[in-house]
N, C-alpha and C positions, 0 to 999 in steps of 0.2 A: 343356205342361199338367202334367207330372211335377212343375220347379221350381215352380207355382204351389200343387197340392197339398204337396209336401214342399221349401219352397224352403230352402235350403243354411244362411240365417241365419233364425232365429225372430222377431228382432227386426232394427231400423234405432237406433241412436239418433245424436242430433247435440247440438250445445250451444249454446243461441240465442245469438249473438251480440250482439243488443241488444233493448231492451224493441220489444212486438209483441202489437198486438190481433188476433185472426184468431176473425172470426164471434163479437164481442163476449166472447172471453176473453183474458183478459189475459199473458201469458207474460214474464215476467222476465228482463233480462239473464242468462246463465250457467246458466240453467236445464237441464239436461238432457229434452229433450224422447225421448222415445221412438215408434217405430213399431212395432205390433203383424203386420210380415209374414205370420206364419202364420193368424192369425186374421182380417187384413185379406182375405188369397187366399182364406177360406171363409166372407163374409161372404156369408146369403141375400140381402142386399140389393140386393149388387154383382153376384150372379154365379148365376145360373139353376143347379140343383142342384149347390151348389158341393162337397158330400162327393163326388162323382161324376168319374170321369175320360173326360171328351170332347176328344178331341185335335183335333178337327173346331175346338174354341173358339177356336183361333189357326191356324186357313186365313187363307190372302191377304184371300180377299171378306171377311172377320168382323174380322180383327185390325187394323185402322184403327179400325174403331168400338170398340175398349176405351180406355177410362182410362186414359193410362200413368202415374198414380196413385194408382192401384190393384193392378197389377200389379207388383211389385217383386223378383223372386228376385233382383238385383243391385244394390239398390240406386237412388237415380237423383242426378243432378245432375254437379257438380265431386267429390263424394267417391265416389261410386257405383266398384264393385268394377272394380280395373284392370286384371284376368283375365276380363273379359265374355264379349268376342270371342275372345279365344285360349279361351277355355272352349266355345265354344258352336261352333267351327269343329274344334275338336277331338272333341267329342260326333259333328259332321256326319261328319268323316273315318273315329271308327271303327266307326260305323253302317256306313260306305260301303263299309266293309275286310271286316268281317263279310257283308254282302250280296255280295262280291265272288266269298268264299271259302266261304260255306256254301252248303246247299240249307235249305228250313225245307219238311219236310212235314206234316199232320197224321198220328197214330197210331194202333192201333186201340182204343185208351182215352180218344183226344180224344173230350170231351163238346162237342156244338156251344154254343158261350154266346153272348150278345150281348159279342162283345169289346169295343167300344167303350165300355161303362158298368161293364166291371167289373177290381177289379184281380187276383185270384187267377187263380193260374199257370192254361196251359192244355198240354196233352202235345203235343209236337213231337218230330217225327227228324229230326236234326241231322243233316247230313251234309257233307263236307269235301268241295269238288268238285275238289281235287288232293291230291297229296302235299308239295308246297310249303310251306315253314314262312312264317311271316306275319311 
């Protein structure tokens, strides 16, 4: 949900290779066509309060049912970014490293918020559950 709000590239672009009608517009060989990424990922159209951050929007049961042409922090196709996977097993791993090695409690200044819809920090004590360097 992060990469679709703030996805890494703003744009996509490619260069048509050969002339190409697509929903009666005409696109010219060499043309440089463009993808609008970021404006694409916050499209009302495509995406039920798309300013909004719902991480729920890419659970197992939901994330079959999206467009994967619509979605794009990486790209798609033969040119689509060839750091995806190492990108994204890497995010897993140091999520994984961190839960391993902290505690996360709330504070006595945590205000309760709806976490799920909003992005602004929330107060947490951090805490290291060894002396172990990482």
């Amino acid at each position: 949900e992060t990469l679709r709000l703030y996805p890494l590239s703003g744009r996509l672009e490619r260069i048509c290779k050969r002339d190409v009608e697509i929903n009666g517009v005409f696109i010219p060989q060499g043309t440089v066509v463009v993808v609008p990424t970021f404006i694409l990922h916050r499209d009302l159209e495509l995406w039920s309060e798309p300013e909004e951050f719902h991480p729920t929007r890419f659970s197992k049961k939901i994330k079959d049912s999206i467009n994967p042409y619509i979605y794009l922090p990486f790209g798609t196709g033969p040119k689509s970014c060839i750091g995806m996977r190492l990108t994204i097993m890497n995010m897993k791993l140091a999520l994984i490293r961190v839960l391993q090695n902290f505690s996360f409690k709330p504070f006595k200044e945590t205000q309760k918020k709806n976490t799920e819809t909003s992005l602004s920090p929330i107060v947490l004590r951090i805490t290291a559950l060894s002396e172990k360097r990482l």
